[in-house]
N, C-alpha and C positions, 0 to 999 in steps of 0.2 A: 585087542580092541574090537574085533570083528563080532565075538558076540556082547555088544557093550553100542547104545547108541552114539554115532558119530557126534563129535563137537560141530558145532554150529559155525565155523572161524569163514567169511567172506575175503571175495579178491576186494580190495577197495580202489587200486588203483594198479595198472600194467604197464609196460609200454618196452618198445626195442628196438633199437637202434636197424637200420639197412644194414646188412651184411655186405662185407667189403670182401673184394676177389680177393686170394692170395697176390701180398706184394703189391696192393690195389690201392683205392684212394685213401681206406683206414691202416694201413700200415706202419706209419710217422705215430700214431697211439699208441699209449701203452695198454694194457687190457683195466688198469685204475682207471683211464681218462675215460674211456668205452664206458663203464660201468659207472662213473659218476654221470654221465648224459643221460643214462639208462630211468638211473634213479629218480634225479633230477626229474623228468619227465612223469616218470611213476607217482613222484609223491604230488607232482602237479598237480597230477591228475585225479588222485585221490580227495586231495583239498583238504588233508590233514596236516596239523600244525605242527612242523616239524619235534617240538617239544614233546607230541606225545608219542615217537616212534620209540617202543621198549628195548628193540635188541635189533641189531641187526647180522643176518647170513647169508657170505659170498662165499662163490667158487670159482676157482681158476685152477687149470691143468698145468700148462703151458707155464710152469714157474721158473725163472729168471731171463724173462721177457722185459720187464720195466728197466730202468737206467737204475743204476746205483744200488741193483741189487734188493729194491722195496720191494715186491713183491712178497717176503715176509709180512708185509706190515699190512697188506693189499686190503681185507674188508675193511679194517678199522682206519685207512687212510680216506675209503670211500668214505665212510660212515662221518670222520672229521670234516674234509671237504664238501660233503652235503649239509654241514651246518647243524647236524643234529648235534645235540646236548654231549657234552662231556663225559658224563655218566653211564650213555648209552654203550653195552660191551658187543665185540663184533667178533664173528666167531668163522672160521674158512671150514670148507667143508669141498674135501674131494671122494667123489666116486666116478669117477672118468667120464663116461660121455650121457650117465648118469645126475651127473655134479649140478646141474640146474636146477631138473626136478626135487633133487635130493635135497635142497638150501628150502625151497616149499616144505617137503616133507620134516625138515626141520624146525621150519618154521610153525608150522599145525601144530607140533607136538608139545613146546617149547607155548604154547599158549593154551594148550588142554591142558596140560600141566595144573594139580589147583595150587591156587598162591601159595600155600607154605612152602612149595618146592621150586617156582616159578611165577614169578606174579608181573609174567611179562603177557600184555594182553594188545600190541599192534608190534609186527618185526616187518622189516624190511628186506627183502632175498632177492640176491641178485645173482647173476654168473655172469664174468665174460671173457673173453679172448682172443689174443693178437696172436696167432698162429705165425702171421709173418716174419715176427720177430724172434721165434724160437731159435739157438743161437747154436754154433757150433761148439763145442766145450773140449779144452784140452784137461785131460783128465790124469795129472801128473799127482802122485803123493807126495805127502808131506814130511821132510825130513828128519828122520826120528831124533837125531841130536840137535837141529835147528827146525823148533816148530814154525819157524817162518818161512822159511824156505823149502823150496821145491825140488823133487828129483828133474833133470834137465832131460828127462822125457817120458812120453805120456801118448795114449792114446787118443786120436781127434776122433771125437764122436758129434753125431748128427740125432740132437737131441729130439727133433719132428718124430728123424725114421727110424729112429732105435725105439723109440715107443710104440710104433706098429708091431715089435716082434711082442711075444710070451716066451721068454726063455723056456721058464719052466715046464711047459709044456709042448713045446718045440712044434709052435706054430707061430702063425701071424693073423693079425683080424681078417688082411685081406682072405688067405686062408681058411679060415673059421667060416667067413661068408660062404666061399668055395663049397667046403664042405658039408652045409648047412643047405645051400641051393639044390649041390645033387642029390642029397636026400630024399628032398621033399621034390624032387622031379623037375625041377625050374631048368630051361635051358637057356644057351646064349641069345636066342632071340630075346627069348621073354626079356629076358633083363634088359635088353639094346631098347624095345618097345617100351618097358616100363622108362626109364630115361627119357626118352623123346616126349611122353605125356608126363614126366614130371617139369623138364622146362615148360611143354606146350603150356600145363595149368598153370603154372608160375606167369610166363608172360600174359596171360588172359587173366591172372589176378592184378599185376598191377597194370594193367589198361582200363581195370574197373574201380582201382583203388584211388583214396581220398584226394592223394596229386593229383589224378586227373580231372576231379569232379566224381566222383564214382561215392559207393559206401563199400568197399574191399577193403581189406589190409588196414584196418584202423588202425591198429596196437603198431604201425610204426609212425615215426617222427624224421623228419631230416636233420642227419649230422651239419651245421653248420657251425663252426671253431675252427681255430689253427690250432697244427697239429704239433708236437715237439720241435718241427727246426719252424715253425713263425708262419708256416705256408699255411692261407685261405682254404680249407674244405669245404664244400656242400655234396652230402649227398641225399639223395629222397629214392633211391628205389636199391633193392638186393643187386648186385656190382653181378655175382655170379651167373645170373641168369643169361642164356641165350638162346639162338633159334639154332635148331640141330636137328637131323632127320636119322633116322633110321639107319638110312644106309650111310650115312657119314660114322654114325656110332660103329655099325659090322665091321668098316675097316679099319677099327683101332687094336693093337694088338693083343692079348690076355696076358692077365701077370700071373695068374694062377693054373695049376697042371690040368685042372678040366674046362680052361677057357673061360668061365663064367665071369670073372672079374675082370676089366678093363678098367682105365682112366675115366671111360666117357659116363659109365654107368656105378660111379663108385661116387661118394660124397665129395663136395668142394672142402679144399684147404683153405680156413675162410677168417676171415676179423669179424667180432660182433658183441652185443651186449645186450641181454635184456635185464627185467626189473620186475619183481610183484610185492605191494604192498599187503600183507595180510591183517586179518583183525576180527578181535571177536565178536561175534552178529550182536550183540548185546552193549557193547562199548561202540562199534559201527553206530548202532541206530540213536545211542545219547547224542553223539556227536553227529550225529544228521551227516553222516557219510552214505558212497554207494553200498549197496550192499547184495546186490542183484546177483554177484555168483558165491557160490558157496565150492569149498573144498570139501567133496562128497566121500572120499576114500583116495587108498593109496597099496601099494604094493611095491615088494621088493623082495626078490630071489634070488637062488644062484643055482646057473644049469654047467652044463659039462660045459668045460672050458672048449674042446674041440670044436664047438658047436655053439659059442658065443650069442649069435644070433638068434639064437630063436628064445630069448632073455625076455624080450615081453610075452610070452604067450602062456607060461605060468606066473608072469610080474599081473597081467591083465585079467585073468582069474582070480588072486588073491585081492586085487581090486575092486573086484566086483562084488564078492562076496563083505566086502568091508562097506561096501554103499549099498547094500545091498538091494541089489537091481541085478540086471537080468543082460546076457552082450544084445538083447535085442533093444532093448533100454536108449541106448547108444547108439545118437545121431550122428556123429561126428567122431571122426577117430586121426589123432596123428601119429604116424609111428615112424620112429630116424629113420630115415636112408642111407644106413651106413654103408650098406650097397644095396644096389637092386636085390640081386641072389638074395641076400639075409632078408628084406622085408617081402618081398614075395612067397616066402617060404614062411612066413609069420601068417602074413596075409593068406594062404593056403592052410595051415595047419590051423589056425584059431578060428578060418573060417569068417574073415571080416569084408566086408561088402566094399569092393573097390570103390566104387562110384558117391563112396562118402568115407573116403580114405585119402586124406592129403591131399583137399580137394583144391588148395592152393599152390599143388608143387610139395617136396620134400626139400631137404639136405642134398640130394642129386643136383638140384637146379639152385638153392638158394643158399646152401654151404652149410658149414658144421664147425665152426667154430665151439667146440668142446664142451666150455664149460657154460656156456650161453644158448645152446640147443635147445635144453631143456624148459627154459624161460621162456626162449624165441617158440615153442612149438604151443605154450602154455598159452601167452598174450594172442597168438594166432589165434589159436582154438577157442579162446572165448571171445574174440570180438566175430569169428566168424560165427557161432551161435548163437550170439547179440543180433547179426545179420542177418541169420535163416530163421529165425525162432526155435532152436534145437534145447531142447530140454537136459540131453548129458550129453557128455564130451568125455573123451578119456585121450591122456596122450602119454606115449611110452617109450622106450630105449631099451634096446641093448647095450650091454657094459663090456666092453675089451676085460679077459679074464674069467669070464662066464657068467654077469650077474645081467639081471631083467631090472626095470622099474616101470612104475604104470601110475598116471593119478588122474583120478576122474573129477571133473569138476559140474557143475549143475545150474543150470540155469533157471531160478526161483519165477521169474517172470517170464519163463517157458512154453509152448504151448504140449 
């Protein structure tokens, strides 16, 4: 598609829920209830009629998190409870810390598509995730003469932390950051210092954001709902954030053999949900919806798995070249915090301008709930370019197992 002009497909509606600490006040959700608030709000916000939504694509990581084992059923249960049409077919889509962006990226395609093969022209995408409730699993076989029955023993696995390893290649993400930091020269300060300015920007965004009276942090809304056992919620700001210094960070201790990765400078274990309504600019404007950002391009790679990390900086190249513009183009950049080490090392080799780099805080300070990042870093990045007047925005991820994604979006009433 790169030499081929981009489709025209606008955001017409965003939005995402506050990210809840590990074990925090969204915990008692399931990552369907997260992601129906998400939508909910999205399509509010769009002001389309729920009848004309064509297709909807979720993503979740974190699968047998729900009660009773729905999470199977997880988009098309969203897609039922937000009252869309019957008709409308709901599709899950996992690429691990990828999986947000990737439901967008699916969603673009899936409406460029011409109608004889797709003749879906507004979808729904969402990610989200109750990391909380990722569950212990005993892991007993099934017994070959009674397929109902179980061998009376099994392996107890810890389905969170058993997904931080890569068997296959006999590492782990925390790792992979590791490895990726020393490379590119990153030491333990850097990454302790980067930490401390990702809360600091975090707490300076929402002191300026809409709760307060501010114009900051639009693309969020406050959870208010009970939760699965009947208990009253509210929340209105990211639960993860705090105030942390430096040298509180230096004395935590390193989980990785060259020190660089600690707890304090490593992503939050986090609950969350976002939502973006997509649509084609041309069906957008019959129906007098927004239409002010456009999806400019997209990219999607795979680097050495050793080296996991540095997954946006050939994801953000193919990017660019698909919108084509130029990385100077690009006002605004988000890119995960899946740790320090990894995005400093991004940030170092691609050569991207701090100081319009996550300029609300990252996944350090505001968490990472999985499959919701990628939405949550999206809704961010364009109300903050709504806010500065930034003409392109791109926001990107590394993938556990070696893959990048990158999607840029544009702001049409830009300066």
């Amino acid at each position: 598609m790169a030499s081929r002009e981009f489709p025209q497909i606008v955001i017409i509606g965003a939005a995402r829920t506050p990210v809840g600490v590990k074990c925090g006040t969204l915990r008692e959700f399931s990552p369907e209830d997260l992601a129906v608030f998400a939508c909910e709000e999205a399509i509010r916000r769009s002001g389309i009629d729920r009848s004309r939504v064509d297709a909807v694509v979720g993503a979740n990581v974190y699968q047998f998190t729900a009660p009773g084992m729905q999470d199977i059923y997880f988009p098309r249960n969203v897609a039922l409870r937000c009252r869309l049409d019957i008709e409308t077919p709901a599709l899950m889509v996992q690429r691990i810390c990828g999986s947000g962006l990737q439901t967008v990226i699916n969603g673009v395609q899936q409406i460029a598509l011409p109608s004889s093969m797709d003749d879906a022209e507004v979808v729904l995408c969402f990610g989200s995730e109750t990391m909380s409730r990722s569950p212990r699993i005993l892991r007993s076989k099934r017994l070959k003469g009674s397929f109902w029955e179980f061998e009376e023993r099994g392996e107890l696995e810890d389905t969170l932390l058993l997904g931080l390893n890569h068997d296959l290649v006999n590492t782990t993400m925390m790792g992979t950051a590791n490895e990726y930091g020393a490379r590119m020269g990153i030491t333990r300060q850097d990454c302790d210092d980067f930490a401390e300015q990702s809360h600091a920007r975090a707490r300076a965004a929402y002191r300026e954001s809409h709760f307060n009276g501010g114009d900051a942090l639009k693309g969020i809304f406050a959870v208010d709902a009970r939760d699965l056992c009947g208990t009253p919620v509210h929340l209105a700001r990211d639960e993860c954030v705090r105030k942390t210094t430096r040298e509180a960070l230096s004395k935590l201790s390193a989980i990785t053999p060259d020190g660089l990765v600690t707890a304090g400078n490593a992503s939050e274990i986090s609950d969350g949900a976002a939502a973006l309504v997509l649509a084609d600019r041309a069906r957008a404007e019959a129906l007098g919806l927004p239409t002010r950002f456009e999806v400019a391009g997209y990219g999607v790679v795979g680097v050495d798995p050793k080296v996991m990390g540095r997954g946006p900086v050939p994801a953000i190249a193919k990017a660019l070249v698909q919108a084509r513009i130029e990385q100077k183009d690009v006002g605004l950049w988000e890119i995960n915090e899946a740790f320090a080490a990894q995005v400093l090392g991004v940030q170092k080799e691609a050569n991207l301008n701090p100081a319009i780099t996550n300029v609300n805080g990252g996944a350090i300070a505001i968490g990472h709930p999985l499959a919701a990042t990628g939405g949550r870093m999206l809704v961010d990045l364009m109300y903050e370019m709504e806010r500065r007047g930034v003409r392109y925005g791109c926001a990107s991820a590394c993938i556990g197992g070696g893959q990048g994604v990158a999607v840029i979006i544009k702001n049409t009433d830009g300066s």
